[in-house]
PyMOL Python script that loads the backbone (N, CA, C, O; Angstrom):
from pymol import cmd

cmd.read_pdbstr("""\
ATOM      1  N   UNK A   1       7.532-101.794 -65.470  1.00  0.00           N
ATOM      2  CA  UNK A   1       7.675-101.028 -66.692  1.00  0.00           C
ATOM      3  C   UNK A   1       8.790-100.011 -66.510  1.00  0.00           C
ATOM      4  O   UNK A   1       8.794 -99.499 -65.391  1.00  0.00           O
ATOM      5  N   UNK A   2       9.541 -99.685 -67.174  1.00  0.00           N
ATOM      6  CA  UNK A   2      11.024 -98.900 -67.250  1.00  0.00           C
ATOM      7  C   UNK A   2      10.051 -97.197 -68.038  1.00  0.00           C
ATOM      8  O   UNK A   2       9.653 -97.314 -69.197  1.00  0.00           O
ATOM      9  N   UNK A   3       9.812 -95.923 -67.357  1.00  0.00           N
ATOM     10  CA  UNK A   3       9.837 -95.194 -67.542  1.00  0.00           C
ATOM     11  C   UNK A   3      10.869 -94.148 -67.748  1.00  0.00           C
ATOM     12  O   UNK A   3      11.951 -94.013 -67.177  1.00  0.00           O
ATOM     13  N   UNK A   4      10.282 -93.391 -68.735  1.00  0.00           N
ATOM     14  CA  UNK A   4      12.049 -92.190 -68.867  1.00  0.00           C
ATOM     15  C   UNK A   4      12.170 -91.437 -67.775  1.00  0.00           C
ATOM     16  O   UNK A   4      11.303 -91.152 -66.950  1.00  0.00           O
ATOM     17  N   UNK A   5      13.198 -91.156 -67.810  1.00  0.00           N
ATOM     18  CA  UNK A   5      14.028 -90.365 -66.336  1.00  0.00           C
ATOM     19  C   UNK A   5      13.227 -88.977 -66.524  1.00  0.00           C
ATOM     20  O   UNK A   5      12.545 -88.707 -65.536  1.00  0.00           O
ATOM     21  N   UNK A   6      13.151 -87.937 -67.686  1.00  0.00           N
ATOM     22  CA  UNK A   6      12.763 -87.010 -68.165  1.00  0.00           C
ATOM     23  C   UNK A   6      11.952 -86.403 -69.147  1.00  0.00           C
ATOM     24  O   UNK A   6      12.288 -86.672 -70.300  1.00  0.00           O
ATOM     25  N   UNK A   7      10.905 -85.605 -69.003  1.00  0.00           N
ATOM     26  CA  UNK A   7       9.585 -85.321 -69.985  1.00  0.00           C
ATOM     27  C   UNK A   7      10.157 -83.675 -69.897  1.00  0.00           C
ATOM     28  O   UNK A   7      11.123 -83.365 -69.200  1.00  0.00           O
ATOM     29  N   UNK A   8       9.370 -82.685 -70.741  1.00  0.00           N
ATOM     30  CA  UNK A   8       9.718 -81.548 -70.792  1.00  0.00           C
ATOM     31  C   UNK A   8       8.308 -81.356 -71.023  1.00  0.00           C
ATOM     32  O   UNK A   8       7.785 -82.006 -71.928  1.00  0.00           O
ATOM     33  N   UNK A   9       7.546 -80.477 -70.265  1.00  0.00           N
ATOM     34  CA  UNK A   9       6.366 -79.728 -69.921  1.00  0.00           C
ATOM     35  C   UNK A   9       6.059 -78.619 -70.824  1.00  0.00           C
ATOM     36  O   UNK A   9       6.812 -77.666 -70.627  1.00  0.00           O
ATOM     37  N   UNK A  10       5.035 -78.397 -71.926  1.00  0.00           N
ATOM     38  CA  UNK A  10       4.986 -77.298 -72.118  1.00  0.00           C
ATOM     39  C   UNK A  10       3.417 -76.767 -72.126  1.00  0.00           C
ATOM     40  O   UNK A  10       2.318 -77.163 -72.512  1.00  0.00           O
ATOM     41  N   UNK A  11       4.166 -75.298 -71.270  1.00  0.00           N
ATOM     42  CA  UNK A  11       2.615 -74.452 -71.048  1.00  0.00           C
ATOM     43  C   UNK A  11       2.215 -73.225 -71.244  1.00  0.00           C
ATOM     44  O   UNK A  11       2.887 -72.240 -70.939  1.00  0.00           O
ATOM     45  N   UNK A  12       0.778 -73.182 -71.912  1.00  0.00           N
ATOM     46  CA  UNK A  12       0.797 -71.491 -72.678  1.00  0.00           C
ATOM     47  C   UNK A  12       1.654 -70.539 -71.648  1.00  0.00           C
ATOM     48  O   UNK A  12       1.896 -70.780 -70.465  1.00  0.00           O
ATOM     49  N   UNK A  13       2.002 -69.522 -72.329  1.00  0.00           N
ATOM     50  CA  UNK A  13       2.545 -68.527 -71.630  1.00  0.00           C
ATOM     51  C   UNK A  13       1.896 -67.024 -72.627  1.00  0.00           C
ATOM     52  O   UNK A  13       1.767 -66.917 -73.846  1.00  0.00           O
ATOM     53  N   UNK A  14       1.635 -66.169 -71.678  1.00  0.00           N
ATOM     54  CA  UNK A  14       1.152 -65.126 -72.373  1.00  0.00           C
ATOM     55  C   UNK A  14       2.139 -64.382 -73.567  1.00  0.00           C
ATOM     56  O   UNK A  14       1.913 -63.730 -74.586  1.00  0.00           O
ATOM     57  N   UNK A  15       3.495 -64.910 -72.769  1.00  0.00           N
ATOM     58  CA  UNK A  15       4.814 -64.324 -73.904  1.00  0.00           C
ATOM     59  C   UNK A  15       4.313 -64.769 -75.690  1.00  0.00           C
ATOM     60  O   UNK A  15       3.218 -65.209 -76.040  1.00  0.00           O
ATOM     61  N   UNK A  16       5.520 -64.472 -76.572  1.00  0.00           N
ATOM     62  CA  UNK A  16       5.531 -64.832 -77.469  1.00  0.00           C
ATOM     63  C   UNK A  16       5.811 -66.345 -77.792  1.00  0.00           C
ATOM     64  O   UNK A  16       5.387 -66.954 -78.774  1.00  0.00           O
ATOM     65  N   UNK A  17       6.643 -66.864 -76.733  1.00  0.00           N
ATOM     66  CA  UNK A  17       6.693 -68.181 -76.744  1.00  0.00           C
ATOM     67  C   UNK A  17       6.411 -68.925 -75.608  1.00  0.00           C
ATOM     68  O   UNK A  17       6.815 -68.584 -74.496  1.00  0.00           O
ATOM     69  N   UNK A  18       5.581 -70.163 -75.860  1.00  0.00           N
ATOM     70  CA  UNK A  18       5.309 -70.939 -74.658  1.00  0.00           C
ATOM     71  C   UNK A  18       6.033 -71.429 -73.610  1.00  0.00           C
ATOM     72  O   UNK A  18       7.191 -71.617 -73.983  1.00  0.00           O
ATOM     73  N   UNK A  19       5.915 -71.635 -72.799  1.00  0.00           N
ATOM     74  CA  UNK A  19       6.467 -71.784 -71.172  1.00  0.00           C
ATOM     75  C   UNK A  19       7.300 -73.353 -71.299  1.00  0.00           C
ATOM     76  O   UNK A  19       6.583 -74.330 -71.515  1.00  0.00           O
ATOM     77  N   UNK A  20       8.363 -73.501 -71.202  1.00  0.00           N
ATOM     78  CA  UNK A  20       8.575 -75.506 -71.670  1.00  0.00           C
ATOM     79  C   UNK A  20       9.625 -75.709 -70.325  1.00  0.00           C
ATOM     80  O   UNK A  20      10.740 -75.226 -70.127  1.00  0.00           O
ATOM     81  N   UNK A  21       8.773 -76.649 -69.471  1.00  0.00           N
ATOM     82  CA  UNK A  21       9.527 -77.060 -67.923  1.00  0.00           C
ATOM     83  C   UNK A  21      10.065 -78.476 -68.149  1.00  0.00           C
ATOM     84  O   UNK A  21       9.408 -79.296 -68.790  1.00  0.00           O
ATOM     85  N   UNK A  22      11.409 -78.795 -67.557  1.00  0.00           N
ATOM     86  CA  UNK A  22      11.804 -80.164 -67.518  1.00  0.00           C
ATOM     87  C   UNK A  22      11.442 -80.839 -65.653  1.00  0.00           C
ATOM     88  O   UNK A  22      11.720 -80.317 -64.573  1.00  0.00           O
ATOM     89  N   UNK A  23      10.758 -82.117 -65.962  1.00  0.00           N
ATOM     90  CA  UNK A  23      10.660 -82.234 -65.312  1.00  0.00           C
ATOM     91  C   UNK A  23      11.214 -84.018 -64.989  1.00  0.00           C
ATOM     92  O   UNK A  23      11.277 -84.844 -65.899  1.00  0.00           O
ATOM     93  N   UNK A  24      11.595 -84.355 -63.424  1.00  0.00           N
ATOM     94  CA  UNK A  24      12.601 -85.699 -63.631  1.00  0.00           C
ATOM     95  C   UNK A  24      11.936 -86.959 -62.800  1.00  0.00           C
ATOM     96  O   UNK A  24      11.217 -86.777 -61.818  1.00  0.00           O
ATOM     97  N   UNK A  25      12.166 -87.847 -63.157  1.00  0.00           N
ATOM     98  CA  UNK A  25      11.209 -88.871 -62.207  1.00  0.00           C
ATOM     99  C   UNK A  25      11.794 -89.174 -61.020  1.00  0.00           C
ATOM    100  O   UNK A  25      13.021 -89.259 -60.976  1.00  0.00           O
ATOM    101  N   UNK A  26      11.089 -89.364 -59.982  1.00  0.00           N
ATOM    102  CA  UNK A  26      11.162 -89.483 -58.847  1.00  0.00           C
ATOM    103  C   UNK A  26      10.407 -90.977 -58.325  1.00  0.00           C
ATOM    104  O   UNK A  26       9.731 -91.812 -58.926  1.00  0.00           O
ATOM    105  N   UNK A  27      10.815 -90.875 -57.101  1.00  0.00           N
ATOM    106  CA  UNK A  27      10.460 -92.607 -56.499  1.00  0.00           C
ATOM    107  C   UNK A  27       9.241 -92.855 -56.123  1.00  0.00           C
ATOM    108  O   UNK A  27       8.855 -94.011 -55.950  1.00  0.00           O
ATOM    109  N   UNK A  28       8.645 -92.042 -55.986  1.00  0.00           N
ATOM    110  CA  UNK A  28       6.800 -92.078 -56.116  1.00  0.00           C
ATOM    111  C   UNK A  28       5.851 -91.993 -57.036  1.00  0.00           C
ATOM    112  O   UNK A  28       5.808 -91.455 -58.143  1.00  0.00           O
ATOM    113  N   UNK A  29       4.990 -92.695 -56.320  1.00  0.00           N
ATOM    114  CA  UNK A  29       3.774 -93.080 -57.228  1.00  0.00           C
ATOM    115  C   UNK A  29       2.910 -91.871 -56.967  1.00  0.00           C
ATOM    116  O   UNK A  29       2.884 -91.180 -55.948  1.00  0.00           O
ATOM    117  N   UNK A  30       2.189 -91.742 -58.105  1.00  0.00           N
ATOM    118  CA  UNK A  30       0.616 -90.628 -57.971  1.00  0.00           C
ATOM    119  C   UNK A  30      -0.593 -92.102 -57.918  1.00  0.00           C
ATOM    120  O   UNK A  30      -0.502 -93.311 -58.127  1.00  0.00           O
ATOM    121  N   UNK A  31      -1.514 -91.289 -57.576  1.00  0.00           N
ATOM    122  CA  UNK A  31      -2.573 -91.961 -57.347  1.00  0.00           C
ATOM    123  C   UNK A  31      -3.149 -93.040 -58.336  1.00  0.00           C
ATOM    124  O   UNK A  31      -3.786 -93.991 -57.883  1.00  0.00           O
ATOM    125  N   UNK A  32      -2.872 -92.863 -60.022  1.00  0.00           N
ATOM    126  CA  UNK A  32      -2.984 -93.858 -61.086  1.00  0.00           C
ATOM    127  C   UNK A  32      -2.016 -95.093 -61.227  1.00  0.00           C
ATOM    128  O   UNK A  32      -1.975 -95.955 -62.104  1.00  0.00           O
ATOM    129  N   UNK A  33      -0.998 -94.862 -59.729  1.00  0.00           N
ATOM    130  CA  UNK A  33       0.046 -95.598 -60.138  1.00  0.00           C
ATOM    131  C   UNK A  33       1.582 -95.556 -60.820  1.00  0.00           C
ATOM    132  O   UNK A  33       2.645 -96.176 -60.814  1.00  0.00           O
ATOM    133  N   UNK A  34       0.959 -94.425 -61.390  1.00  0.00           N
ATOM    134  CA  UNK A  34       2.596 -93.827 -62.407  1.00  0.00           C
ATOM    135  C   UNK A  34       3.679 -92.932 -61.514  1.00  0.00           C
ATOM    136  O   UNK A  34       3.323 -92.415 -60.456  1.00  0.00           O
ATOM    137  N   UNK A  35       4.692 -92.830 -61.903  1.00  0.00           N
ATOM    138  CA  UNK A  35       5.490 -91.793 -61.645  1.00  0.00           C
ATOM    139  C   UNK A  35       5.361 -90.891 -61.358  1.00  0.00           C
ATOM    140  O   UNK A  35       4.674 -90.217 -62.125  1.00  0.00           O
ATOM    141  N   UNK A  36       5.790 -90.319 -60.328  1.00  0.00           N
ATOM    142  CA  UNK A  36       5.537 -88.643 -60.175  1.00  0.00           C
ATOM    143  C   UNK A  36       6.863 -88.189 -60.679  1.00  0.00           C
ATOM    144  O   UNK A  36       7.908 -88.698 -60.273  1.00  0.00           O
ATOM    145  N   UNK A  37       6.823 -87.189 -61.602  1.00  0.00           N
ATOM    146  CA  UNK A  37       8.122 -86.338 -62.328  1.00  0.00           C
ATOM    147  C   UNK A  37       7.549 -85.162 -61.618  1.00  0.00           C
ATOM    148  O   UNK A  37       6.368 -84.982 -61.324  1.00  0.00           O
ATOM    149  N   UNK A  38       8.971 -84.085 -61.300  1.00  0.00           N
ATOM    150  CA  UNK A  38       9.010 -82.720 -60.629  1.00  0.00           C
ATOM    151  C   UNK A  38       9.700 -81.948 -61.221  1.00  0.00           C
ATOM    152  O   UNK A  38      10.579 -82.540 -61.847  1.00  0.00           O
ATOM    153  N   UNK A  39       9.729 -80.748 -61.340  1.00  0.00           N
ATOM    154  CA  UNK A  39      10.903 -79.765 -61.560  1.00  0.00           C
ATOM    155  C   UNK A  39      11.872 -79.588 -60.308  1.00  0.00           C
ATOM    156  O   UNK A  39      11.582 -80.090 -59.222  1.00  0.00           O
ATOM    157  N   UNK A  40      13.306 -78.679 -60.554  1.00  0.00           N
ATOM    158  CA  UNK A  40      13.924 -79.098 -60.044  1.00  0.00           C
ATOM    159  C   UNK A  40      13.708 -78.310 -58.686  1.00  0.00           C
ATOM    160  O   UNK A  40      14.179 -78.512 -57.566  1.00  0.00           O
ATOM    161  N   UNK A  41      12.955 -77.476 -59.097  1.00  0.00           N
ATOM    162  CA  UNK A  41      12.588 -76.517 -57.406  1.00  0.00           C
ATOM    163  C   UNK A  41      11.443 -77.434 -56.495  1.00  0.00           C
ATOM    164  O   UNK A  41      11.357 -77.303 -55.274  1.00  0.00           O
ATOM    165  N   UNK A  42      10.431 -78.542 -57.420  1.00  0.00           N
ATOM    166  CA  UNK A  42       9.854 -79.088 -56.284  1.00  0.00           C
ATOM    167  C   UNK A  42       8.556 -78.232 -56.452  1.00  0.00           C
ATOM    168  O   UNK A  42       7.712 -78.259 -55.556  1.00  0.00           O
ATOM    169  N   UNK A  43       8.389 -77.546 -57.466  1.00  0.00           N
ATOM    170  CA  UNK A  43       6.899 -77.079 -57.937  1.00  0.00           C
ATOM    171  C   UNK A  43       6.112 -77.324 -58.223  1.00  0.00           C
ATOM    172  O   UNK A  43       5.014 -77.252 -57.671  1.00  0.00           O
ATOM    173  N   UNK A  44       6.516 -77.846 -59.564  1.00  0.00           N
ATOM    174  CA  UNK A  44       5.619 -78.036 -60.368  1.00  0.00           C
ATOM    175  C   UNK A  44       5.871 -79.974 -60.290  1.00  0.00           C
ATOM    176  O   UNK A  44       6.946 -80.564 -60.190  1.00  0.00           O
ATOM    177  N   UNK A  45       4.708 -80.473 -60.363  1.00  0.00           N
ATOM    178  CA  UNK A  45       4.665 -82.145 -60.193  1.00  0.00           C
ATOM    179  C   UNK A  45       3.900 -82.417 -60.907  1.00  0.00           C
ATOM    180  O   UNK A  45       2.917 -81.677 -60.932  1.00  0.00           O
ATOM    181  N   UNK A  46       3.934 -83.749 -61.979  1.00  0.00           N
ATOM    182  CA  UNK A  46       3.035 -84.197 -62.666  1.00  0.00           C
ATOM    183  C   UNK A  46       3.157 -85.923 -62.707  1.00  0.00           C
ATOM    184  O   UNK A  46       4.228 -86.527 -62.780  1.00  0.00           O
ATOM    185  N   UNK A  47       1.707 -86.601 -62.636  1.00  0.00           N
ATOM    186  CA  UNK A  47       1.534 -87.930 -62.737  1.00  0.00           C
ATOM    187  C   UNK A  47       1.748 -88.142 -64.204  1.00  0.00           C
ATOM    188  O   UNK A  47       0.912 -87.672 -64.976  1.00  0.00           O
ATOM    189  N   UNK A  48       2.712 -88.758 -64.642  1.00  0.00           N
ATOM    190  CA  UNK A  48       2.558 -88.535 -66.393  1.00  0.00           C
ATOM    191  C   UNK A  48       2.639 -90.340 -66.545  1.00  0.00           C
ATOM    192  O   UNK A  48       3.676 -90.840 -66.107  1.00  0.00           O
ATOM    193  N   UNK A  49       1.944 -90.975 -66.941  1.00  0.00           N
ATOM    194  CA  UNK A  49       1.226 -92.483 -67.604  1.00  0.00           C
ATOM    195  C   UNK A  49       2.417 -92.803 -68.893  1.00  0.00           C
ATOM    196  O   UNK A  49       3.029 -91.926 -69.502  1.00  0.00           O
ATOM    197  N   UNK A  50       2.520 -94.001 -69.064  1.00  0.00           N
ATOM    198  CA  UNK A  50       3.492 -94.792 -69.854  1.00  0.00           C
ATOM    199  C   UNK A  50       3.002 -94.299 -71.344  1.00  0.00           C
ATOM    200  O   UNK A  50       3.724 -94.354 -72.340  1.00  0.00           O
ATOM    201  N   UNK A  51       1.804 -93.863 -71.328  1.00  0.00           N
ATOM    202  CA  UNK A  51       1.094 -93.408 -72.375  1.00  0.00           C
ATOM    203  C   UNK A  51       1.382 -91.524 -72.841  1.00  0.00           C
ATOM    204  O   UNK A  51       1.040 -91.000 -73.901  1.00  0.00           O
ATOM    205  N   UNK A  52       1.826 -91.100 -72.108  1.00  0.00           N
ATOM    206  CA  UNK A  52       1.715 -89.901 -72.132  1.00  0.00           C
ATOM    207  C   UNK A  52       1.027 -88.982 -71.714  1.00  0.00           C
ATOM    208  O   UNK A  52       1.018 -87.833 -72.156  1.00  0.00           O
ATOM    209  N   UNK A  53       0.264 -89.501 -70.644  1.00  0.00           N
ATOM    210  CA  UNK A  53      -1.279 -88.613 -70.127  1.00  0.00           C
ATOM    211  C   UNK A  53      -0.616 -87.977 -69.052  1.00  0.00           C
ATOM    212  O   UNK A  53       0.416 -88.431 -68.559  1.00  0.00           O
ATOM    213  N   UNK A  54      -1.156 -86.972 -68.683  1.00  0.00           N
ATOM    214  CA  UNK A  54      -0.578 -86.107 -67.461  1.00  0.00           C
ATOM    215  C   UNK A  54      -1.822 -85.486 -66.567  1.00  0.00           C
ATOM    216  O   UNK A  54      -2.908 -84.985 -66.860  1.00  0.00           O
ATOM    217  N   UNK A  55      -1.299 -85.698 -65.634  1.00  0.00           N
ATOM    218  CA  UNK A  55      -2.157 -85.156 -63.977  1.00  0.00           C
ATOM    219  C   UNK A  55      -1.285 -84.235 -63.590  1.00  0.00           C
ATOM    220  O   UNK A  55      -0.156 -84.693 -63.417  1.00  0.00           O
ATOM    221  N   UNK A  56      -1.387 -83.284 -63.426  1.00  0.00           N
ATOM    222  CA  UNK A  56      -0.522 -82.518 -62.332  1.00  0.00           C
ATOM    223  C   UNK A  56      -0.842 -82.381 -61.389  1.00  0.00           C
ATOM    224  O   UNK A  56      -2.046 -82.301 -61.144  1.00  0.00           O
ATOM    225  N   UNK A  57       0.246 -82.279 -60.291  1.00  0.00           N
ATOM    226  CA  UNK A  57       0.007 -83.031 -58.864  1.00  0.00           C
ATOM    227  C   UNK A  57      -0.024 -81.457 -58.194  1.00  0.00           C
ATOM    228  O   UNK A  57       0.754 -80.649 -58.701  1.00  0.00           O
ATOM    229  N   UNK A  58      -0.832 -81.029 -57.155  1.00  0.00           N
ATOM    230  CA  UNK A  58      -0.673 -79.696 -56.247  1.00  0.00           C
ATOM    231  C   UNK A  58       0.435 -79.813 -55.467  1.00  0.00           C
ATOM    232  O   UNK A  58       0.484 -80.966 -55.040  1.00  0.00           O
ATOM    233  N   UNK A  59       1.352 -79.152 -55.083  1.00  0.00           N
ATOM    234  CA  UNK A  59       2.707 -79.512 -54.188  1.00  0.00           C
ATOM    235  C   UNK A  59       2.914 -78.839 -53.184  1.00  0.00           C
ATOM    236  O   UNK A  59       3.906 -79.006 -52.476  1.00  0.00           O
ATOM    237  N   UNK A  60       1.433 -77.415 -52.821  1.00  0.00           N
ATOM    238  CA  UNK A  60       0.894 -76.793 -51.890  1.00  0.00           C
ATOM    239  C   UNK A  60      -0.017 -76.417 -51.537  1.00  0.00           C
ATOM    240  O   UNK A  60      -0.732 -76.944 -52.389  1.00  0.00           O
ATOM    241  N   UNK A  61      -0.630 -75.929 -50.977  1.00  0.00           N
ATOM    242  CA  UNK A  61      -1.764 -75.374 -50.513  1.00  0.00           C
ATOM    243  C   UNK A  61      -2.502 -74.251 -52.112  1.00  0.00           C
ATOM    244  O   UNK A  61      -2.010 -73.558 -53.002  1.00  0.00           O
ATOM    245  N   UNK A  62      -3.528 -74.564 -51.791  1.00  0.00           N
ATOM    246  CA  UNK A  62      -4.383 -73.623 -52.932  1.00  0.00           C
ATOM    247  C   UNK A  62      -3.528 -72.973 -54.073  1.00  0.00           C
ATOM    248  O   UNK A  62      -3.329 -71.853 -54.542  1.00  0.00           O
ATOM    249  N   UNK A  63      -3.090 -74.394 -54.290  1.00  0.00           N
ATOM    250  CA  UNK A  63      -2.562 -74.626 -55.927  1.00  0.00           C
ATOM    251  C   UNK A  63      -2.997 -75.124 -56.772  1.00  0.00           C
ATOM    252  O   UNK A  63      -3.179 -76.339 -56.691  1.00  0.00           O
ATOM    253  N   UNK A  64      -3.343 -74.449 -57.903  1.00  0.00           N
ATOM    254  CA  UNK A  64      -4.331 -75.251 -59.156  1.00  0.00           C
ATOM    255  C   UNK A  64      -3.467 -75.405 -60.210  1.00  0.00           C
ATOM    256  O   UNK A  64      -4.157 -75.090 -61.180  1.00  0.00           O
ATOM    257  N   UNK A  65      -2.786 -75.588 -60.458  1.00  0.00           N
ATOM    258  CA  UNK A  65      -2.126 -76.440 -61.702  1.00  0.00           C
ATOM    259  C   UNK A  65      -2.407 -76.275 -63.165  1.00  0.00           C
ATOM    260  O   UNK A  65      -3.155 -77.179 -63.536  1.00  0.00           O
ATOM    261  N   UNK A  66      -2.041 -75.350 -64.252  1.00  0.00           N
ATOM    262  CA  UNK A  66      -1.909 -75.488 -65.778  1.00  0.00           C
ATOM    263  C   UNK A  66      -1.834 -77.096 -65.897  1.00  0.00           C
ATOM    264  O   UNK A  66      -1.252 -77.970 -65.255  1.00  0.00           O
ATOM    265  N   UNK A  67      -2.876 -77.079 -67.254  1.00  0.00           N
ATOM    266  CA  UNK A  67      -2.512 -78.622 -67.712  1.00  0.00           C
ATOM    267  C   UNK A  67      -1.343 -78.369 -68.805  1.00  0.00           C
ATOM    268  O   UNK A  67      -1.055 -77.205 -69.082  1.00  0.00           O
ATOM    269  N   UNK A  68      -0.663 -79.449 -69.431  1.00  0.00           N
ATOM    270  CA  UNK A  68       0.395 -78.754 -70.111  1.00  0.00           C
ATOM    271  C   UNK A  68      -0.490 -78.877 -71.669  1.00  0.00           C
ATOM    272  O   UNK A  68      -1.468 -79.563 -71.967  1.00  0.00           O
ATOM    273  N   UNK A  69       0.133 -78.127 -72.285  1.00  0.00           N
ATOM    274  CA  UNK A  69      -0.156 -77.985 -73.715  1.00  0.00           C
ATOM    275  C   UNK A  69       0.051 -79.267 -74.919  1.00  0.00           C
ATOM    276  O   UNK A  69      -0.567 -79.705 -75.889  1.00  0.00           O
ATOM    277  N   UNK A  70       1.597 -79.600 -74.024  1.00  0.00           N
ATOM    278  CA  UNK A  70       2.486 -80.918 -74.398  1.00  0.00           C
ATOM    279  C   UNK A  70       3.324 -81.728 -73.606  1.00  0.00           C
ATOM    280  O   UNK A  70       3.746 -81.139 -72.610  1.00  0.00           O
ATOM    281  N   UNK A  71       3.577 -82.522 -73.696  1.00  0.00           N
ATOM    282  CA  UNK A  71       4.591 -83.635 -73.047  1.00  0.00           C
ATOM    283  C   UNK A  71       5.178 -84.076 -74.231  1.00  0.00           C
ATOM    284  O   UNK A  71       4.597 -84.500 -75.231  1.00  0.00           O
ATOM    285  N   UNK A  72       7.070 -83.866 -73.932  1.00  0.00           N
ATOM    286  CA  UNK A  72       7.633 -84.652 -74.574  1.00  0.00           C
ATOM    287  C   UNK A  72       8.975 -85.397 -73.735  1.00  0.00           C
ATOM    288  O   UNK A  72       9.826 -84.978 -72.951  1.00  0.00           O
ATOM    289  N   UNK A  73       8.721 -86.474 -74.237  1.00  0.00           N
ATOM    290  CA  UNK A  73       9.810 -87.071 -73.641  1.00  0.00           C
ATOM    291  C   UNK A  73      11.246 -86.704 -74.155  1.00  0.00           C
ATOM    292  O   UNK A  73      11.572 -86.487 -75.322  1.00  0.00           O
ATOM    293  N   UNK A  74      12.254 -86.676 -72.722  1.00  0.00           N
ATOM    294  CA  UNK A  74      13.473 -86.133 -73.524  1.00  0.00           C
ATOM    295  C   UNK A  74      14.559 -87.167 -73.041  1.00  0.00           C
ATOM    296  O   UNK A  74      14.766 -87.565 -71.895  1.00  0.00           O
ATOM    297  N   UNK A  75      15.246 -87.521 -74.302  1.00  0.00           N
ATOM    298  CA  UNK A  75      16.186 -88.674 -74.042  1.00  0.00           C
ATOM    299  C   UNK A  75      17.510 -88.212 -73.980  1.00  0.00           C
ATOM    300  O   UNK A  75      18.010 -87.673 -74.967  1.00  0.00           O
ATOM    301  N   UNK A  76      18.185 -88.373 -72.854  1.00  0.00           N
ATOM    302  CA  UNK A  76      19.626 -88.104 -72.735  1.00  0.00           C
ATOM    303  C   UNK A  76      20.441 -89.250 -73.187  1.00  0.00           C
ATOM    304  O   UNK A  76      21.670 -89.186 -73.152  1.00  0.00           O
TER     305      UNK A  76
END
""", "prot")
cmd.dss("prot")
cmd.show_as("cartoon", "prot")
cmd.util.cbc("prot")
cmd.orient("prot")
């Protein structure tokens, strides 16, 4: 299956406007099988499904993970 290169993450933020992370696919699998997409620091990781479902992946120690609010795919 041909997944997009890029999704854009968005997550409450206490600000006035919500938090929106890009994140890019990478050569690994998460545990469902799908893609793991990252930001570009290597933080934030999410299993995101051909469907649009998202796991976010821990990428350290006693890290709990926001689910995102939204996923959108972004087409370059």
């Amino acid at each position: 299956m041909d997944y997009p290169e890029t999704y854009e993450l968005v997550f409450h933020a206490a600000a006035v406007e919500d938090d929106a992370v890009l994140v890019h696919r990478t050569d690994r699998a998460g545990a469902g099988g799908y893609p793991i997409y990252q930001d570009e620091t290597g933080i934030v990781r999410a299993e995101i499904s051909a469907d649009g479902e998202v796991r976010m992946v821990a990428s350290g120690g006693h890290q709990t993970p926001d689910i995102p609010l939204a996923v959108r795919c972004v087409r370059r």
